[in-house]
N, C-alpha and C positions, 0 to 999 in steps of 0.2 A: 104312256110314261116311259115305256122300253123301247122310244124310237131306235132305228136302226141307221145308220151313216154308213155308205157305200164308197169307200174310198180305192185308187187304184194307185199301185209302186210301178217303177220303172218296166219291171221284169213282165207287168201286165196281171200280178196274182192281185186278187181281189180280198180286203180284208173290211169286215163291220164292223165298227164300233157303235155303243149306245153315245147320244148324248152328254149320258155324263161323263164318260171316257174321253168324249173330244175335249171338254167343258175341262177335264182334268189336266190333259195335254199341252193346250193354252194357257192355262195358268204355269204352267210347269216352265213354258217356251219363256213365258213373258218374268221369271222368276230369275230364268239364265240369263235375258240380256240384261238386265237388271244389273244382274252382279257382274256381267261383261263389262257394260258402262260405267260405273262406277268409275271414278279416276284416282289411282292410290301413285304415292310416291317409290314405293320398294315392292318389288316381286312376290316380298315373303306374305306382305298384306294381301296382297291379287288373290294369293293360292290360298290364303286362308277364307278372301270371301268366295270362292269356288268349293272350294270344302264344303264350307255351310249352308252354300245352294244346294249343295247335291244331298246333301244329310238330311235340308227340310223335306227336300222332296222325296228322300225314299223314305221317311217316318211319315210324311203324308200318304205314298203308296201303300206303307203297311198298315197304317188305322186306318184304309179304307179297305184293304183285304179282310180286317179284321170285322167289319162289318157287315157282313152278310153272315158271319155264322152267329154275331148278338140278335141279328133279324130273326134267326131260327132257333136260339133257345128262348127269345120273349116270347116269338110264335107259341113253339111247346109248351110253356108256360101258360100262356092263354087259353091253348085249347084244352091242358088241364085244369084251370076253373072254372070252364065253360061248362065240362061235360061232368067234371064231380058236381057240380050243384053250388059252389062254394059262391059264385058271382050272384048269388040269392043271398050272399050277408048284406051284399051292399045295394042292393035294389030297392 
């Protein structure tokens, strides 16, 4: 599930990403031309739907940062009713 993607930059440094990181990327890419293609009449419209591509996207990068530490306090949580005894109310 934590595949790894071996990718290479100009310079020759080697950088991994998982899966879902590329998976995030691509969405990300295809959100920009999106709002690149778009065809508006006035400049002010352009830079407003540029704005709001780039706002979805880093409020998508932060609930997904935000995710891995809800992963580790439901964890906590769990292996707290595991090992008090408490997941015997509901068995």
């Amino acid at each position: 599930m934590n595949a790894r993607v071996t990718t290479n930059n100009q310079v020759g440094n080697v950088f991994e990403k998982t899966l879902f990181e590329s998976g995030l990327h691509t969405v990300a890419g295809q959100l920009v031309e999106r709002a690149a293609q778009v065809s508006t009449e006035a400049n002010g419209s352009r830079l407003l739907r540029w704005v709001l591509a780039i706002g979805a996207i880093f409020l998508a990068w932060k609930a997904l940062r935000g995710l891995k530490s809800i992963f580790w306090t439901l964890f906590g949580l769990g292996m707290m009713v595991y090992w008090t005894g408490m997941w015997r109310m509901w068995a």
